[in-house]
N, CA, C and O of each residue as an XYZ file, in Angstrom:
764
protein
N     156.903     39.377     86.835
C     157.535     38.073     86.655
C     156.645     37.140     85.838
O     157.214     36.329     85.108
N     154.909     37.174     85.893
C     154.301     36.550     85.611
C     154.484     36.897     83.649
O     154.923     35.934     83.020
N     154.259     37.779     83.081
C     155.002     38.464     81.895
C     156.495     37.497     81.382
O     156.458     37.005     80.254
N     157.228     37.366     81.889
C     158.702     37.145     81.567
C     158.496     35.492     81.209
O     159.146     34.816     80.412
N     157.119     34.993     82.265
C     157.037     33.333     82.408
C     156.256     32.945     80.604
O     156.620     32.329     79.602
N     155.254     33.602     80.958
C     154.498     33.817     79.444
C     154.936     34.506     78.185
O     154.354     34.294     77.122
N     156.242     35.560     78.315
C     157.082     35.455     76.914
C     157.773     34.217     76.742
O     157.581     33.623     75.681
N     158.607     33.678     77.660
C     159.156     32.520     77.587
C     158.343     31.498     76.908
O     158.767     30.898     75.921
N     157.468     31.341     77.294
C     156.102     30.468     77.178
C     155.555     30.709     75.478
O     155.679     29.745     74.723
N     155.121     31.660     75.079
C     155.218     32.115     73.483
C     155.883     32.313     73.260
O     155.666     32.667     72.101
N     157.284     32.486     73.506
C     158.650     32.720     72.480
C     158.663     31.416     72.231
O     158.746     31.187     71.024
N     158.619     30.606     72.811
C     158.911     28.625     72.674
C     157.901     28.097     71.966
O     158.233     27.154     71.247
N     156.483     28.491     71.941
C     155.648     28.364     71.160
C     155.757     28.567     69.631
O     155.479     27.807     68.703
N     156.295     29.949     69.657
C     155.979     30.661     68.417
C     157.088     30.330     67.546
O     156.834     30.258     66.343
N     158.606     30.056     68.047
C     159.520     29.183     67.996
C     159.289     27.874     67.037
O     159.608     27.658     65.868
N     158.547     27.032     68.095
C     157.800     25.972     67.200
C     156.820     25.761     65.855
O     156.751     24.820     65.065
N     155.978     27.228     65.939
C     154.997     27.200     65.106
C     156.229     27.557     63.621
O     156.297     27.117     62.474
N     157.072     28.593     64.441
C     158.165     29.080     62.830
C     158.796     27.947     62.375
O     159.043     28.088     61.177
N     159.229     26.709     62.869
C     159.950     25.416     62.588
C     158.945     24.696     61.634
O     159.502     24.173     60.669
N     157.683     24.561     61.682
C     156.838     23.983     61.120
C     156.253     24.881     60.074
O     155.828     24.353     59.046
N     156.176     26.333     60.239
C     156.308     27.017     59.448
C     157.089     27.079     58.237
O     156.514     27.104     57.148
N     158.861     27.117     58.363
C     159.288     26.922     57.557
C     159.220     25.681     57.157
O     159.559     25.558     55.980
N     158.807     24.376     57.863
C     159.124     22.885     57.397
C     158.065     22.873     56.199
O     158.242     22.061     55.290
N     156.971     23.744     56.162
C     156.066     24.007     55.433
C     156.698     24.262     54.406
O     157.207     23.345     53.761
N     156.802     25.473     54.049
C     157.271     25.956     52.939
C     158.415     25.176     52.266
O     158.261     25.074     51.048
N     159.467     24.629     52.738
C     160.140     23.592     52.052
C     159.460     22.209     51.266
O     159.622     21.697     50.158
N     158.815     21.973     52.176
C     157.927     20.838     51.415
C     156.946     21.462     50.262
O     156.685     20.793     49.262
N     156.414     22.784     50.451
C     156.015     23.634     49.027
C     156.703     23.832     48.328
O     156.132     23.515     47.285
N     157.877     24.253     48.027
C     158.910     24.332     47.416
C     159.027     23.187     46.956
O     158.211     23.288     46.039
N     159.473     22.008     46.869
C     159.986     20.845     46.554
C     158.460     20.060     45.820
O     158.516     19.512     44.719
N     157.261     20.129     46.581
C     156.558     19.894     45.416
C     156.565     20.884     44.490
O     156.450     20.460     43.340
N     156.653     21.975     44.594
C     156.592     22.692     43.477
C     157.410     22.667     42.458
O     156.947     23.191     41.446
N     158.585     22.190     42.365
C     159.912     21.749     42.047
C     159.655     20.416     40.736
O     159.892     20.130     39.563
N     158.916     19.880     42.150
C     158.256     18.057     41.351
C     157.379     18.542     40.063
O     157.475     18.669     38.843
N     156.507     18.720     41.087
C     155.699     19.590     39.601
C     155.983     20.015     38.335
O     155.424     19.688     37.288
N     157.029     20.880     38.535
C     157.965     21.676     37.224
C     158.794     20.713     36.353
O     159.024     20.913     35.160
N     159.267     19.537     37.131
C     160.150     18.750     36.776
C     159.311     17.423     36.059
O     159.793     16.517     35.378
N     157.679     17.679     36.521
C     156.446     16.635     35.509
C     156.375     17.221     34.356
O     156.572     16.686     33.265
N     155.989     18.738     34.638
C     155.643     19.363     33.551
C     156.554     19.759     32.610
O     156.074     20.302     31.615
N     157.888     19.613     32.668
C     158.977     19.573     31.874
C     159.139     18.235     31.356
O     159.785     18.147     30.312
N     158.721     17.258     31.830
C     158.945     15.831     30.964
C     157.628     15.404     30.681
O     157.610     14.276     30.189
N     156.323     16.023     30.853
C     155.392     15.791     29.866
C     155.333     16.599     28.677
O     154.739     16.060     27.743
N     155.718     17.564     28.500
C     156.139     18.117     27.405
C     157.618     17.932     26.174
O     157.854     18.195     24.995
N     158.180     17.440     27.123
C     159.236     16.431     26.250
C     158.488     15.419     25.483
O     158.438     15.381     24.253
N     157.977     14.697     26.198
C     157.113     13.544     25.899
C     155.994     14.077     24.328
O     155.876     13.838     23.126
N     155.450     14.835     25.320
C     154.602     15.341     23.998
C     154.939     15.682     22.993
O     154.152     15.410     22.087
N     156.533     16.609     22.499
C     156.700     16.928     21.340
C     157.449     16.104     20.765
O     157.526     16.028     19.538
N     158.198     15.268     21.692
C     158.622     13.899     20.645
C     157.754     13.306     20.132
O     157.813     13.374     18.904
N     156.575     12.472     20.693
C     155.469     11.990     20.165
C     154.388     12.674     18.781
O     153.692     12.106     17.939
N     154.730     14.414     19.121
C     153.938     15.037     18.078
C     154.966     14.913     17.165
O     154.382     14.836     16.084
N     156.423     14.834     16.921
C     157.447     14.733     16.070
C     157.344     13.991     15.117
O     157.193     14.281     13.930
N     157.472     12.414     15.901
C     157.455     11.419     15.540
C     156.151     11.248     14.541
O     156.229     10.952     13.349
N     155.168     11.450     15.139
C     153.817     11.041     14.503
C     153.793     12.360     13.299
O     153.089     11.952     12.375
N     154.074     13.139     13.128
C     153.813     14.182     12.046
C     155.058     13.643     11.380
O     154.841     13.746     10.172
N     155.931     13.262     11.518
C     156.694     12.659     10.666
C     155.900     11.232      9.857
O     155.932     10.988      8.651
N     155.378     10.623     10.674
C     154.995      9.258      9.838
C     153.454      9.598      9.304
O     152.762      8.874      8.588
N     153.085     10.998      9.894
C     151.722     11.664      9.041
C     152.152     12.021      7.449
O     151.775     11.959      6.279
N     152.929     12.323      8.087
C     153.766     13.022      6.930
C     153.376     11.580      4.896
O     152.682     11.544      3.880
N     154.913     10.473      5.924
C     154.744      9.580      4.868
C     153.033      8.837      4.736
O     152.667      8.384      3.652
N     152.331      8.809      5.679
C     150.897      8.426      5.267
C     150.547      9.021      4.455
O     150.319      8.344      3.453
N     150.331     10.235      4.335
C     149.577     10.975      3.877
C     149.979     10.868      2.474
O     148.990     10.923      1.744
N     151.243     10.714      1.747
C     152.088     10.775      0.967
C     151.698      9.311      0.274
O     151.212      9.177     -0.848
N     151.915      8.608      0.891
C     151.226      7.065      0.535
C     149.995      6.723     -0.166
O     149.804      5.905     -1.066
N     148.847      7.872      0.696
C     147.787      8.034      0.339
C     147.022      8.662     -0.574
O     146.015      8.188     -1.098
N     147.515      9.784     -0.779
C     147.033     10.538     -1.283
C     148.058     11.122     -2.829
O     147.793     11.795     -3.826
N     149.236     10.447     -2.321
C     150.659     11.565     -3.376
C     151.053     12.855     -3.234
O     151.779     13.572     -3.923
N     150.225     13.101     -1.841
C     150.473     14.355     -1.620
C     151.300     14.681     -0.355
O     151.932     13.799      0.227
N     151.282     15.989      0.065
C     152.336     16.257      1.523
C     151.020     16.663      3.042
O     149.835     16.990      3.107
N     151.653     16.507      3.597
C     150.755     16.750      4.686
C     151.326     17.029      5.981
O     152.046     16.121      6.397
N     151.208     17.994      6.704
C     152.221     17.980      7.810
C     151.129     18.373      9.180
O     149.952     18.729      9.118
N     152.048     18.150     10.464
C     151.142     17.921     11.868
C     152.193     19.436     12.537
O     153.350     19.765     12.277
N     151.130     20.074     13.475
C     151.559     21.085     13.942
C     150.629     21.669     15.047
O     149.400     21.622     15.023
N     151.563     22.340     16.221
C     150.116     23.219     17.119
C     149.892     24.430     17.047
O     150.750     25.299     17.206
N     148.771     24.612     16.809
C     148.554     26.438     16.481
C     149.429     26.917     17.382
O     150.280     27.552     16.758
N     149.665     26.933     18.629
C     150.524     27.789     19.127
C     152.201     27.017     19.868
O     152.320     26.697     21.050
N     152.950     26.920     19.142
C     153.937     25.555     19.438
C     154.394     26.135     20.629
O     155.412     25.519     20.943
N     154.132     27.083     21.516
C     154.362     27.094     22.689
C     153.220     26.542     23.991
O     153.243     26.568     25.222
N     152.450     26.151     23.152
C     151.136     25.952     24.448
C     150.549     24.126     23.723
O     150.124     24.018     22.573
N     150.657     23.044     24.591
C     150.340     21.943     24.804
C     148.925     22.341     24.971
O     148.215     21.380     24.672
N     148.257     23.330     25.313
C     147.498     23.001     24.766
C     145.904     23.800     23.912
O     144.695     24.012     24.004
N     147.306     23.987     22.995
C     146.331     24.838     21.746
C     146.247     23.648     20.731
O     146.961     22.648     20.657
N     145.133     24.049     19.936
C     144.592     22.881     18.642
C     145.984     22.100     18.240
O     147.142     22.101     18.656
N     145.494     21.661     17.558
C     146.237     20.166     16.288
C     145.834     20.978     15.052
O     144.690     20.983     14.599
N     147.026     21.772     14.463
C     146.854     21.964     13.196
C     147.352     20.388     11.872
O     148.368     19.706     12.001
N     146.471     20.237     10.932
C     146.943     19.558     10.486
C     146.682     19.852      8.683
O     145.492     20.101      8.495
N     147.090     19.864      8.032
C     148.028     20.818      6.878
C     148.219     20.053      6.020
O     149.326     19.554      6.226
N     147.618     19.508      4.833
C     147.097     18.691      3.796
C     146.706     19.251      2.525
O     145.679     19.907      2.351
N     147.759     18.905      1.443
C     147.789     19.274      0.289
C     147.959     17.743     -1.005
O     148.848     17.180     -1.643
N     146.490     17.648     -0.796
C     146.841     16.262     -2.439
C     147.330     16.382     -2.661
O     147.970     17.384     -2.341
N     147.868     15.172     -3.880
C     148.265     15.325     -5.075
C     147.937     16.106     -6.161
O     146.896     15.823     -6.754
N     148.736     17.207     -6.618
C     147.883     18.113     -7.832
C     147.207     19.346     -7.265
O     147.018     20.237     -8.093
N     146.841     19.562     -6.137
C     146.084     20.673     -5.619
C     147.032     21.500     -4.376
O     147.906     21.006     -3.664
N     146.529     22.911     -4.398
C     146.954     23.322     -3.776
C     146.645     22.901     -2.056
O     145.843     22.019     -1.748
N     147.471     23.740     -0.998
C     146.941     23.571      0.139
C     145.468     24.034      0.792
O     145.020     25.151      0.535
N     144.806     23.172      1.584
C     143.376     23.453      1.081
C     143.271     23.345      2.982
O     144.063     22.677      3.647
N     142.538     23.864      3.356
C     141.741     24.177      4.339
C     140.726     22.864      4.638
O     140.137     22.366      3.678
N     140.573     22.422      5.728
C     139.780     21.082      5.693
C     138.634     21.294      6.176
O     138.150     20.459      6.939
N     137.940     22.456      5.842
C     137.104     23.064      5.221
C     136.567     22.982      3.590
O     135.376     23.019      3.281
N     137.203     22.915      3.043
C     137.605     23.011      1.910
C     137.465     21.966      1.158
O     137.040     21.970      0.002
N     137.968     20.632      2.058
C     138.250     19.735      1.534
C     136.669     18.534      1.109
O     135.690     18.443      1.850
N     136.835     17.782     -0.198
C     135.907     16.990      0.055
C     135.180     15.736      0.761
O     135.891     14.849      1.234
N     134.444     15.689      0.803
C     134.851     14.353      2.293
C     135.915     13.940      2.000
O     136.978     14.347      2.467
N     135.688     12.527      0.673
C     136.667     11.821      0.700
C     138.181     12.264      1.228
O     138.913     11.602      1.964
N     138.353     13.108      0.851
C     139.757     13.867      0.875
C     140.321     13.984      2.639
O     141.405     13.881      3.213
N     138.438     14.342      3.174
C     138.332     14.521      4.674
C     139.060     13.239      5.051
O     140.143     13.148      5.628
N     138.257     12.257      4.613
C     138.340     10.831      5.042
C     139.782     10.271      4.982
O     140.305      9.463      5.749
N     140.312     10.895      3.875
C     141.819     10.413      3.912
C     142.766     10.827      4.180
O     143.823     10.198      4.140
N     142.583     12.524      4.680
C     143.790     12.716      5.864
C     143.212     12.228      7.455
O     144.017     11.804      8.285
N     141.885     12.332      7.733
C     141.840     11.668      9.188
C     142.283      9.938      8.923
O     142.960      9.410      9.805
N     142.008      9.372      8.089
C     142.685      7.944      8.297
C     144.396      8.168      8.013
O     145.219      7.354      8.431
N     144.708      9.178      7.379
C     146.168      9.387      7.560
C     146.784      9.498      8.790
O     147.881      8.996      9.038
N     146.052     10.205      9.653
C     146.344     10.341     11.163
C     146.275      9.513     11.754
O     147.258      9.318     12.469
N     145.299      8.661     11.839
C     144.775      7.424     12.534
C     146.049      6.531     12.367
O     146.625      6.117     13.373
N     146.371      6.314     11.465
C     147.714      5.399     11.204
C     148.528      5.626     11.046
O     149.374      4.794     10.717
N     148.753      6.759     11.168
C     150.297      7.409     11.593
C     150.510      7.344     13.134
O     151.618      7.147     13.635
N     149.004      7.580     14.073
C     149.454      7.312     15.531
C     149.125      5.979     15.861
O     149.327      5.552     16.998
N     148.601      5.235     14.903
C     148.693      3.452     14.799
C     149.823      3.282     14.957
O     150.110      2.664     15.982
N     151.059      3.766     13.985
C     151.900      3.183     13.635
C     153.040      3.400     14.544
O     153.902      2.551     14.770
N     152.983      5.039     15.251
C     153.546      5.264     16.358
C     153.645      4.111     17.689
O     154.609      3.515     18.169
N     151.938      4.110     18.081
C     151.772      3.736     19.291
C     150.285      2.567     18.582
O     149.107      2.897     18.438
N     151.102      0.861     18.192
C     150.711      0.123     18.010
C     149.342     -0.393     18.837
O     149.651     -0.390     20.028
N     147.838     -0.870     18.662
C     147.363     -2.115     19.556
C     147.017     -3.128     18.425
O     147.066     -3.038     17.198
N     146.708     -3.964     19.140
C     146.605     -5.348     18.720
C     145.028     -4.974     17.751
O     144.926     -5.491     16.638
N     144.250     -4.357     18.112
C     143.085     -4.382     17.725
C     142.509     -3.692     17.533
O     142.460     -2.812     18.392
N     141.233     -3.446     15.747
C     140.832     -1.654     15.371
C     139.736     -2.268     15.338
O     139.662     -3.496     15.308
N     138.706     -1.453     15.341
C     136.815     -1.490     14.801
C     137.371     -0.731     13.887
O     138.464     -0.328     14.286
N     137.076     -0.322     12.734
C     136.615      1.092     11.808
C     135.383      0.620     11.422
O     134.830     -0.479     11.434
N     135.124      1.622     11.111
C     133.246      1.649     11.359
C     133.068      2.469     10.014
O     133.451      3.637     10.078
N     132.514      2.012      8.735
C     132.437      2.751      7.152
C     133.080      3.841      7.060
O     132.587      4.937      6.796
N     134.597      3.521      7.344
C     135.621      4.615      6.955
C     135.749      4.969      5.586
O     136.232      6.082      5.380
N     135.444      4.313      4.644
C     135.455      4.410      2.936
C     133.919      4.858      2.573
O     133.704      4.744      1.367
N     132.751      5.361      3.360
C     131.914      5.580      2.977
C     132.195      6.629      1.871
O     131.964      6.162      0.755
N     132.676      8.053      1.859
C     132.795      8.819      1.245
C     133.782      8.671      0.321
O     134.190      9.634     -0.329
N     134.154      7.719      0.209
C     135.730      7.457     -0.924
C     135.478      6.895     -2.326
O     134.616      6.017     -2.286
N     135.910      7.101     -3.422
C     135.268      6.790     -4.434
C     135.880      5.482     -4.348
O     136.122      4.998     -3.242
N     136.215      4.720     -5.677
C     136.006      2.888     -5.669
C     137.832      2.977     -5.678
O     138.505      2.007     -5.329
N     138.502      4.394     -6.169
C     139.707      3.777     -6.519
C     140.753      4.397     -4.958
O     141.962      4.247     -4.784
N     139.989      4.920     -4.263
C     140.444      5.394     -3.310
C     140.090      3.997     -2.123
O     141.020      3.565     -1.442
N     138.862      3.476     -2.012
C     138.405      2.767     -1.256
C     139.478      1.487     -1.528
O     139.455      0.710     -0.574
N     140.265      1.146     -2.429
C     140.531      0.364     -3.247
C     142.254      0.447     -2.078
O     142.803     -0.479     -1.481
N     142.670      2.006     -2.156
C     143.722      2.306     -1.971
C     143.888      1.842     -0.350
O     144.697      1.004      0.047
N     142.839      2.657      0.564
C     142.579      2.406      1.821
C     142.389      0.599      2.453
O     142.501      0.335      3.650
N     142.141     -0.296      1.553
C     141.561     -1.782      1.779
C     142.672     -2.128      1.613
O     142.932     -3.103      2.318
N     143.866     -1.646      0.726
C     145.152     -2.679      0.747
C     145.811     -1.838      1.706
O     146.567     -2.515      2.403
N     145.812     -0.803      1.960
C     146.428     -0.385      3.080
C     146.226     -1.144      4.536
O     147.139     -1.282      5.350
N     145.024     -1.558      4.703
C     144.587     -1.899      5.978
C     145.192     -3.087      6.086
O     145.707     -3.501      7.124
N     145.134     -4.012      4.427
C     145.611     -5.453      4.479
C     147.007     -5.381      4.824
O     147.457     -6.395      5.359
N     147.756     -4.467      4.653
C     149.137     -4.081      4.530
C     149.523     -4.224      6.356
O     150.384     -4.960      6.838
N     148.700     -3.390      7.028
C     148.517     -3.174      8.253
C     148.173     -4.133      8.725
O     148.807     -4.312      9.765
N     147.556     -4.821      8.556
C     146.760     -6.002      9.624
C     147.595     -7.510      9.625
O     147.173     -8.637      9.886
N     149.035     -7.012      9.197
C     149.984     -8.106      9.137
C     150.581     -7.731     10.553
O     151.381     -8.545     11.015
N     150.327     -6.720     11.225
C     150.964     -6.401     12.464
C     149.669     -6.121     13.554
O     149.821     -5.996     14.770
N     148.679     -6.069     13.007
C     147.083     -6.492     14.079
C     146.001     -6.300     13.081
O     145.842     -5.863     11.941
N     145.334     -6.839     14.059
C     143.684     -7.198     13.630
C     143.099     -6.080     13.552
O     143.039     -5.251     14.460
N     142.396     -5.935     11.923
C     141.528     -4.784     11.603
C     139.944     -5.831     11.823
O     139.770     -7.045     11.710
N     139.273     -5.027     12.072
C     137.670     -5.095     11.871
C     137.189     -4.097     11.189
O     137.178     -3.009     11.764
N     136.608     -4.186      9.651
C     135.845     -3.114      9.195
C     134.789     -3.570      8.653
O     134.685     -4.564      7.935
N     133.886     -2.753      9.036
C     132.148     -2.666      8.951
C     132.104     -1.815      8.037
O     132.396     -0.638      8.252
N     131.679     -2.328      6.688
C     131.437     -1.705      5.018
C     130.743     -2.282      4.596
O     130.382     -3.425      4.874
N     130.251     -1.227      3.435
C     129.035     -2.068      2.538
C     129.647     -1.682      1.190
O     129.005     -1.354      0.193
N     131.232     -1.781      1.317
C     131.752     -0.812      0.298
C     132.365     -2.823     -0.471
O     132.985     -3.677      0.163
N     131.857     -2.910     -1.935
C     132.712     -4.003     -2.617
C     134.672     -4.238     -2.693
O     135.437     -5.202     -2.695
N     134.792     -2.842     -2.740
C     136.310     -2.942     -2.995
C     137.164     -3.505     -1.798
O     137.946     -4.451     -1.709
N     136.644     -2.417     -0.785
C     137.378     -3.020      0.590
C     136.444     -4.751      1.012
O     137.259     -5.472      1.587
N     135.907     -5.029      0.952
C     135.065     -6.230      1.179
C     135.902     -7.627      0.370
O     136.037     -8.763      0.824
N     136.364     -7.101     -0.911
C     137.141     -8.149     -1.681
C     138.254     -8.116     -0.805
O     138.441     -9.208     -0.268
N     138.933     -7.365     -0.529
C     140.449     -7.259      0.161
C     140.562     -8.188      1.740
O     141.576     -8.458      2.383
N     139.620     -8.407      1.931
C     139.603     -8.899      3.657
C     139.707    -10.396      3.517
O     139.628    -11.033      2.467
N     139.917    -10.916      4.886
C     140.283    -12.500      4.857
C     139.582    -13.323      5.191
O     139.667    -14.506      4.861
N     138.589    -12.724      6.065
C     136.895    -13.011      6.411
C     136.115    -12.173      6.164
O     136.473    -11.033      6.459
N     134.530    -12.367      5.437
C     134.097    -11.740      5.551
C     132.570    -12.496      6.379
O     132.269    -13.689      6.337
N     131.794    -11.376      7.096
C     130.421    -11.879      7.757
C     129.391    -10.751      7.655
O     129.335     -9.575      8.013
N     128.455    -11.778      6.894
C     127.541    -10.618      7.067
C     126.235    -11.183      7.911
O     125.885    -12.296      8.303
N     125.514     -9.404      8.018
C     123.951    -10.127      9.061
C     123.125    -10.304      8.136
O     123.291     -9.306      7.434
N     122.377    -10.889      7.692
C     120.855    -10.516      7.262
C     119.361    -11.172      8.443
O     119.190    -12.039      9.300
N     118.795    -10.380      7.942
C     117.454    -10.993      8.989
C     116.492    -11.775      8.188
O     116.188    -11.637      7.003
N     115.958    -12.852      9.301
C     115.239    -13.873      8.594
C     114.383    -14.535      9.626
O     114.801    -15.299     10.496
N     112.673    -14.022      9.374
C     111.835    -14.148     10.297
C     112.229    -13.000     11.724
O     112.111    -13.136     12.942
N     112.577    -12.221     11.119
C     112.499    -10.997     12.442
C     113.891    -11.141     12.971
O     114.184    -10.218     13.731
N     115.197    -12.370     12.722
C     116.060    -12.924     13.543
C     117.175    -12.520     12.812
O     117.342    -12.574     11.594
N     117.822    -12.164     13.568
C     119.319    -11.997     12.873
C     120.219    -12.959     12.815
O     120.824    -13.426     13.780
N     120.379    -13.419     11.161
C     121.712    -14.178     11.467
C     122.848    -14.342     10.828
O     122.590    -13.763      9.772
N     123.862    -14.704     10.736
C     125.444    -14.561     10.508
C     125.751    -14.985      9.871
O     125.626    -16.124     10.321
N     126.334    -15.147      8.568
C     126.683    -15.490      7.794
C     128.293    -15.533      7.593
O     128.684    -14.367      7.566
N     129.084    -16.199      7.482
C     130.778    -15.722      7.531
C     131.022    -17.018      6.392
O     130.624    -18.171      6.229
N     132.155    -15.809      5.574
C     132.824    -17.066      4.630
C     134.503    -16.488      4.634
O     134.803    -15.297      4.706
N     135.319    -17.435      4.556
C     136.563    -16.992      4.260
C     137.137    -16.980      2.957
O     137.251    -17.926      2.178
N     137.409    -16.053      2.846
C     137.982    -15.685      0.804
C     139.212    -16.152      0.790
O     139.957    -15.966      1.751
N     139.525    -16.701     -0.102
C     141.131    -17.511     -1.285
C     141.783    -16.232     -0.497
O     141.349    -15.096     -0.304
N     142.967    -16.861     -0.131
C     144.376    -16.355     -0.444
C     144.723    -16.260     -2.273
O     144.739    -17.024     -3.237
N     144.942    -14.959     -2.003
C     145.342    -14.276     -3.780
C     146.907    -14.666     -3.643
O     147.685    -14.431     -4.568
C-alpha cells in the first residue's frame, strides 16, 4: 500500500514537472520564433539601406569622378560578409582598390561617406585632410561638393589644402606664438 501512496505521490509530481516542462519549451519556441522574426526584419532593414545607399553611391561616385561605381556583399546571402565596393573612373577601366591611386582611393571612400550622409543625415562632420592626396582640380571638386552639402549641415574640415580653404565660410587657423597657441578666424565674402 505504502508503493501505491508514493506512485500517486510521483505520478503528481512528475505530472507537474511535465506541465512546466512543456510550459518550457513553448516559451522556447516563441522566443525562438521572436528571434527569427528580428532576424528577418534586420535583414530587410539592411538590404534596403544597402539598396538605397549603393544607389546614391552610385550617383556620388558619378558626380565625382564621371565615372560608375556600384555597392555590393561578397556573399549577398550572408549580412555578414565584406562590402564589396566596385569603382571605375572616368576613362579607365574597372580597377581593384588596390590598384587604385590614393587620390582615386580618396574619392570613392568620400563617395561612400556621402552617399551614407545622404542616406542617413547628422547635423555635424569633422573631416580631417580628406583632400590630402587629391590633386588641386579634384580638391577643387570635393570643396564645392562639401559647400553644396553643408547647406543641409555643418562641415568642419581641417586642411592645409588652398582650394578647399577658399571654398569655406570661416576659416581659423592656429599658429604658435611664444610656445602658445593661438586662433586666428576670419570670415570670407559671400561669392
Amino acid at each position: 500500500f505504502k508503493a501505491i501512496e508514493q506512485y500517486e505521490s510521483f505520478a503528481s509530481e512528475f505530472e507537474e514537472y511535465k506541465k512546466r516542462y512543456e510550459k518550457i519549451l513553448e516559451e522556447k519556441k516563441a522566443v525562438l520564433d521572436m528571434i527569427e522574426q528580428i532576424e528577418q526584419m534586420r535583414k530587410e532593414v539592411f538590404y534596403k539601406a544597402l539598396k538605397e545607399i549603393a544607389v546614391k553611391f552610385g550617383k556620388m561616385f558619378n558626380k565625382m569622378t564621371g565615372g560608375t561605381g556600384a555597392l555590393s556583399l561578397e556573399d549577398p546571402t550572408n549580412l555578414e560578409s565584406g562590402l564589396m565596393i566596385q569603382a571605375t573612373p572616368a576613362g579607365k577601366r574597372l580597377l581593384n582598390i588596390d590598384s587604385m591611386s590614393g587620390g582615386e582611393k580618396t574619392l570613392t571612400a568620400l563617395a561612400f561617406l556621402f552617399a551614407v550622409q545622404e542616406y542617413r543625415p547628422a547635423p555635424f562632420y569633422i573631416l580631417d585632410e580628406i583632400d590630402a592626396a587629391l590633386d588641386k582640380e579634384n580638391s577643387l571638386k570635393v570643396a564645392l561638393l562639401i559647400k553644396e552639402l553643408s547647406k543641409d549641415a555643418q562641415f568642419v574640415v581641417i586642411t592645409h589644402n588652398e582650394m578647399t580653404i577658399r571654398q569655406g565660410d570661416r576659416v581659423f587657423g592656429v599658429t604658435i606664438e611664444n610656445g602658445e597657441s593661438k586662433i586666428i578666424g576670419l570670415e570670407l565674402p559671400k561669392e
